[in-house]
C-alpha positions, -999 to +999 in steps of 0.1 A: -535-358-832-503-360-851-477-354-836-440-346-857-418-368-871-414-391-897-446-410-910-443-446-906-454-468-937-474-494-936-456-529-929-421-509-929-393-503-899-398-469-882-370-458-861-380-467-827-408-488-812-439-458-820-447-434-846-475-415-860-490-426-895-516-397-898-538-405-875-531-438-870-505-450-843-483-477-856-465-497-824-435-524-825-441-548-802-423-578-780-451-600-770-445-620-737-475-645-735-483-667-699-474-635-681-489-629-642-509-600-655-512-577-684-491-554-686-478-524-711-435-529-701-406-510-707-391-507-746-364-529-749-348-513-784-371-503-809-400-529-790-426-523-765-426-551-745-464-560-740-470-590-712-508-611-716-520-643-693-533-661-723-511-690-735-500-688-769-521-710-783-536-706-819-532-667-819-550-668-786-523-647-769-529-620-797-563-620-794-560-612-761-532-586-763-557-566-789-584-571-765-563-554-736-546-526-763-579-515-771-588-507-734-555-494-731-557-467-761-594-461-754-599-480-789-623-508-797-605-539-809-615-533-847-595-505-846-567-524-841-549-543-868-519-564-868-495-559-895-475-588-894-468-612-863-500-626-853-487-659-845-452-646-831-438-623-802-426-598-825-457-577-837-467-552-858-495-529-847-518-499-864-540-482-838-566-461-856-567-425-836-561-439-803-583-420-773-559-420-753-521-427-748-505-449-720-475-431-708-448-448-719-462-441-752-471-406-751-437-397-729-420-409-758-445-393-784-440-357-766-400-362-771-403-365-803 
């Protein structure tokens, strides 16, 4: 399921908001917790702005936004991990071989 490009290290920049780590999908996030809905947005730079009802409270938005990724990327949340901004907007996400791609993410994965 790789699809070209560089390969994005663990915990480093990549050079826009998704790339491909092997099989594993590593997304750049912009959190927006105490949204209407949940909702996958638009990139805003190298970000994928990702909008959750919970409050962020405790991590509780994050725990959330996992919850709603995995169903998103046909994933379960364990194959989901943070890399770094658990208790911040700006996040850090591996996605281990994601079932399926929203389309904003695999419009820009096919451009690549």
């Amino acid at each position: 399921m790789h699809v070209g490009g560089k390969a994005a290290r663990e915990g480093s920049a990549i050079d826009s908001f998704c790339a491909w780590d092997g099989e594993t999908l590593v997304l750049n996030i912009l959190g927006q917790p105490g949204a209407k809905r949940d909702a996958i947005g638009k990139v805003k730079g190298k970000q994928l702005k990702v909008s959750v009802t919970a409050a962020p409270v405790a991590g509780r938005a994050t725990d959330h936004m996992l919850r709603f990724l995995a169903e998103e990327f046909g994933v379960t949340v364990n194959d989901i991990r943070v890399v770094f901004g658990r208790f911040n907007v700006n996040k850090q996400l591996r996605i281990k071989s994601p079932g399926k791609l929203p389309p904003v993410v695999g419009k820009h994965l096919a451009q690549a």
